[in-house]
C-alpha positions in Angstrom: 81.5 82.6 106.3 80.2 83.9 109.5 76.6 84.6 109.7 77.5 88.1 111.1 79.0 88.7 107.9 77.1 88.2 105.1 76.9 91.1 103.4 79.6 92.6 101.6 80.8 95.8 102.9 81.8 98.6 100.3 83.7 101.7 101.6 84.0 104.8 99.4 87.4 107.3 100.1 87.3 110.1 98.4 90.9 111.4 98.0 92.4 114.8 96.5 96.2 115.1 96.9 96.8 112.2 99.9 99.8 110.8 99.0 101.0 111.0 102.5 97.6 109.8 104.0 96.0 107.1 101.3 98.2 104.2 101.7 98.3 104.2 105.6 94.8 104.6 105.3 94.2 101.6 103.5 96.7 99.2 105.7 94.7 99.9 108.7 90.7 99.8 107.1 91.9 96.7 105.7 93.6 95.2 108.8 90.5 95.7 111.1 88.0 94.8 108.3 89.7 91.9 106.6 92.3 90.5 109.0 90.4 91.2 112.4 86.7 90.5 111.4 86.7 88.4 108.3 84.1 90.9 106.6 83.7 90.8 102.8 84.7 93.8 101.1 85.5 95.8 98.8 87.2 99.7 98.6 86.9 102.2 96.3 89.2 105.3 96.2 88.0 107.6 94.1 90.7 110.2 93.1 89.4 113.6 92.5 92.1 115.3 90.0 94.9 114.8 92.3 98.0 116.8 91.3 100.5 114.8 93.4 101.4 110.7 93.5 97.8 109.6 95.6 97.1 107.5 92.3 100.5 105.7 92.4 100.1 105.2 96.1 96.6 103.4 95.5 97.9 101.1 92.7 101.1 100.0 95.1 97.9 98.8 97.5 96.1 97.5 94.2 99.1 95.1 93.9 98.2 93.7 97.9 94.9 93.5 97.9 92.4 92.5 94.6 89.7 94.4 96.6 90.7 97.9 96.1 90.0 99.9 93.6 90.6 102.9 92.1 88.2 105.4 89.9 90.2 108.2 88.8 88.1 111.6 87.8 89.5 114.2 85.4 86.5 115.9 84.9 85.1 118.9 87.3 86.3 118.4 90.9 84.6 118.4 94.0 84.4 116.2 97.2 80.1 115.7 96.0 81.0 114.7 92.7 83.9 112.3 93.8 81.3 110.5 96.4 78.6 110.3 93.8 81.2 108.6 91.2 81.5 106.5 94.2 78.3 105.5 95.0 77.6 104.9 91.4 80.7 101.9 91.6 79.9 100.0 94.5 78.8 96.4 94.5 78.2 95.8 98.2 75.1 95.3 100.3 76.8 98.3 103.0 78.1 101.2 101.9 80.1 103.4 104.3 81.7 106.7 103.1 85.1 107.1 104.9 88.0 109.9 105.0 91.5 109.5 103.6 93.2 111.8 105.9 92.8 109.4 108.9 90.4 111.4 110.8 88.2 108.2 110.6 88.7 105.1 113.3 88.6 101.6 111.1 87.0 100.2 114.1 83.8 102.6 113.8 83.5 100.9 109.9 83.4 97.8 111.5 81.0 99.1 114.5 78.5 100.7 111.6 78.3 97.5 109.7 77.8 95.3 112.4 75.0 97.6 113.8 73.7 97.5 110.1 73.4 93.3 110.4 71.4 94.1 113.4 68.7 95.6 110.9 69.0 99.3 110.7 69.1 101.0 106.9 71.6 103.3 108.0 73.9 104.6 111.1 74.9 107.8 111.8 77.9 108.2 114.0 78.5 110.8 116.3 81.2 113.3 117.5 79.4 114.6 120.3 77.5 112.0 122.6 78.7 110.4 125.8 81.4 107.7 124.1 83.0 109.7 121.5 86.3 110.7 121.1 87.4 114.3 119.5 91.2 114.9 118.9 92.5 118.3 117.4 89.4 119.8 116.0 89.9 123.3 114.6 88.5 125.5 117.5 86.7 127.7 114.7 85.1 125.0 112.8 84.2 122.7 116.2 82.0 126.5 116.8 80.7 126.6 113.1 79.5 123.0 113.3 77.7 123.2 116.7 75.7 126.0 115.8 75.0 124.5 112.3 74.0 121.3 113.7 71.9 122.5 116.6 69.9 124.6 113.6 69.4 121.3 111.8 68.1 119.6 114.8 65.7 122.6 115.5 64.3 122.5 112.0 63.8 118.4 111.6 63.5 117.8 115.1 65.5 115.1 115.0 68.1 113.5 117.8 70.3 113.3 115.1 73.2 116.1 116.1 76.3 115.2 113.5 75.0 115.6 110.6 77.0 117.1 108.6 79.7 114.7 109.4 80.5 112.3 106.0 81.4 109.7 107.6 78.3 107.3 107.7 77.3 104.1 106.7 74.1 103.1 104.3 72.1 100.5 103.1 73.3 100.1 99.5 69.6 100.1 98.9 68.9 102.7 100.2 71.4 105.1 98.4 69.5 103.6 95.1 66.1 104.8 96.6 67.7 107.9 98.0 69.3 109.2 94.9 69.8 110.9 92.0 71.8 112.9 93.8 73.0 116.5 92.8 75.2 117.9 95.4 79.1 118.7 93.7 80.8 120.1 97.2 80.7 119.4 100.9 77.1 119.7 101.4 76.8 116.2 99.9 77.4 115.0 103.5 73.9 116.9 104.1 71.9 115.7 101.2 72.8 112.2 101.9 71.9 112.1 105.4 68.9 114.5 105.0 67.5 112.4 102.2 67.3 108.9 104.5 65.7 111.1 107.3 62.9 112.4 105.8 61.7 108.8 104.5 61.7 107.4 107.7 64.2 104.8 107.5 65.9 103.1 110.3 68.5 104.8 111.6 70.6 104.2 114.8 73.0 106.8 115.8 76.6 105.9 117.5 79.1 107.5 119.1 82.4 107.6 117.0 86.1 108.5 117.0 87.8 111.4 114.9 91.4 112.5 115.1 92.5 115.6 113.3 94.9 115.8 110.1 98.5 115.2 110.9 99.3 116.0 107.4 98.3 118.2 104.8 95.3 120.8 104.8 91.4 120.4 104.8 89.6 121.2 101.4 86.6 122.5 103.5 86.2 126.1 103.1 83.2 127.5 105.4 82.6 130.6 103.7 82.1 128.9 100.6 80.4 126.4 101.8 77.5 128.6 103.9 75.1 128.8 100.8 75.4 125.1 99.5 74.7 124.1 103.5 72.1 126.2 103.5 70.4 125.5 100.1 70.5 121.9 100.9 68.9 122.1 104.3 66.1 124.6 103.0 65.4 122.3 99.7 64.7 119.2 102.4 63.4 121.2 105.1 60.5 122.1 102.3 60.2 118.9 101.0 59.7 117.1 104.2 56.9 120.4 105.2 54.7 120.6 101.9 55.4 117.5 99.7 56.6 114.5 101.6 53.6 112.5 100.4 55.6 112.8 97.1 58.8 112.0 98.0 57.6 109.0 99.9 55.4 108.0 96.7 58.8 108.3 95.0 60.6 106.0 97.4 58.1 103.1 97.3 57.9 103.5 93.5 61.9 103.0 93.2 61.3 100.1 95.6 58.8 98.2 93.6 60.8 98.6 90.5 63.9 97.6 91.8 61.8 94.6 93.2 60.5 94.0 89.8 64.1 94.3 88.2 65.4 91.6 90.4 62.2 89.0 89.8 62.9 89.6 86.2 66.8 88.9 86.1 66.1 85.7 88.4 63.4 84.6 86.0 65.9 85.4 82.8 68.6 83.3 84.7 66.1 79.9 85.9 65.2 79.9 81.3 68.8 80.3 80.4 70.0 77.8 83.0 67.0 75.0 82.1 68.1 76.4 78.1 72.1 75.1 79.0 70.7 72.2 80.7 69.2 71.3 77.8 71.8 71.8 75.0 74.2 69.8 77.5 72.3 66.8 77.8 72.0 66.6 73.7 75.8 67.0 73.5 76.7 64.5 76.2 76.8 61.6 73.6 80.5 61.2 72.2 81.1 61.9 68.7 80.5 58.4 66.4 78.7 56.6 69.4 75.9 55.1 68.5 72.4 57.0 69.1 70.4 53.9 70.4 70.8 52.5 73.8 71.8 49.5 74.9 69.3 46.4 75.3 67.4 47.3 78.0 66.3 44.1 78.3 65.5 40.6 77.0 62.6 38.6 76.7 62.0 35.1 75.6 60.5 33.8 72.7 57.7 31.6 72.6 59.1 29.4 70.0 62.4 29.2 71.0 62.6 29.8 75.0 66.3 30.8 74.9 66.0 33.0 71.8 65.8 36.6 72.9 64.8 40.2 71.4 65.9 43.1 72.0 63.0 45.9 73.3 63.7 48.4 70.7 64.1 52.0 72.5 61.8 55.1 71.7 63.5 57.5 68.8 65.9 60.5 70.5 64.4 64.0 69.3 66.9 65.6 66.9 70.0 67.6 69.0 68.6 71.5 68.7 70.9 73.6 65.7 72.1 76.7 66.3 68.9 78.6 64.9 67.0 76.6 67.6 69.0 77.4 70.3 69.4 81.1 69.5 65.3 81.4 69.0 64.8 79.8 72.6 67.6 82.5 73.9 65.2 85.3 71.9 61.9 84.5 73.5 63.3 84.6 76.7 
């Protein structure tokens, strides 16, 4: 495997009556990931209550490719609450949260997860710096999310100017230090990308590509949606002014544990490995053989110069029984 390419890439796609969009959506992440670049991955459609055959059309793509796959949620919708059962199922190093109406370019996942090798935590694409490219953008909600985003800036005073844009790409750790996360609508996008900014991590921006729906209707509704925006940026707007010290207490506690976690799985493994070991090299012998070993080797006697003796080997320890085995597997 390519260097460039270590690290496996997850890509969560939340979908809510695609039927039209999903599959095509698939063929093309998985032609420029898999067939162009050679990037391990894995994708994870998570269908939010769909009322029309978007299920069906994910398992057809099941059938092609082992690495997608599909988490199906009857429970209260809602575009937060599909990306959080998401999140919760990846099993990548990179996680990038990507549209199923095609808006997204496959090339930009590729472009976040090689800028990610290069050693940022996370990468924020953009809409609006020299580079991008904006096709069919609703004129009303192009205004909305200028001024919205230009507010953000102001109040973080950050060079960040898309934020509110889902499509992103993370360090899995850094969802895990990042979260809990709460949000159930659009203003997950916010709470994501507001969380990694006010720890400080790493983050490159990039300019992106977004093409507008050719089929169907957006589940984004502004009006609804002006409160939860503007809860969200409040809540981390105040964290960030009077209790950051916290939050970044919280953040390196999350990392130490998770640290910790690791050392002790690795540990667990290296005694149940030597355990194995063990129990395989008392088993080895073939039923009925005998349990010495050969004549190792001869010496003469005095007496008789061409009688020999054998050198009689050391005793074998008894095999371990089941109780022995299953008390070494209890200390561990």
């Amino acid at each position: 495997m390519h260097r460039l390419n270590s690290m496996k890439l997850s890509i969560v796609i939340p979908a809510y009556n695609e039927e039209q969009n999903i599959g095509l959506c698939l063929t093309e992440l998985r032609k420029a990931v898999r067939d162009e670049h050679q990037i391990p991955y894995e994708i994870i459609v998570v269908n939010d209550n769909s009322s029309d055959d978007t299920e069906r059309m994910v398992r057809d793509q099941m059938e092609l490719d082992a690495s997608v796959r599909i988490v199906n949620r009857t429970m209260l919708g809602g575009f937060g609450r599909a990306i959080r059962s998401g999140l919760e199922a990846v099993a990548g190093d990179v996680v990038v949260i990507c549209m199923a109406d095609l808006s997204d370019d496959p090339q930009d996942v590729v472009a976040y997860y090689r800028k990610i090798n290069e050693g940022y935590d996370c990468v924020f694409g953009s809409r609006f710096i020299p580079g991008s490219r904006v096709e069919k953008y609703p004129v009303v909600k192009l205004f909305v999310n200028r001024i919205v985003n230009t507010c953000i800036r102001v109040l973080f005073w950050t060079r960040f100017n898309d934020l509110t844009n889902a499509f992103k790409a993370y360090r899995t750790s850094v969802i895990r230090d990042c979260g809990p996360f709460r949000s159930s609508h659009f203003n997950i996008t916010l709470e994501l990308s507001l969380s990694a900014l006010i720890r400080n991590y790493n983050i490159a921006q990039i300019p992106i590509s977004w093409y507008g729906r050719a089929w169907g209707a957006s589940n984004l509704r502004i009006g609804e949606m002006g409160r939860r925006y503007l809860c969200t940026v409040l809540m981390f707007y105040f964290q960030r002014i009077l209790i950051r010290d916290d939050v970044v207490a919280e953040q390196l506690a999350k990392q130490y544990h998770w640290r910790d976690h690791q050392d002790d799985i690795e540990n667990r493994l290296s005694r149940l490995e030597s355990v194995l070991a063990a129990v395989n090299e008392e088993f080895a012998t073939p039923a009925g053989a005998s349990t010495q070993t050969p004549v190792a080797s001869r010496k003469r006697s005095l007496k008789n110069p061409h009688a020999v003796e054998p050198i009689v080997p050391p005793p074998r320890e008894p095999a371990p029984t089941g109780h022995t085995i299953a008390a070494q597997l209890e200390a561990m």
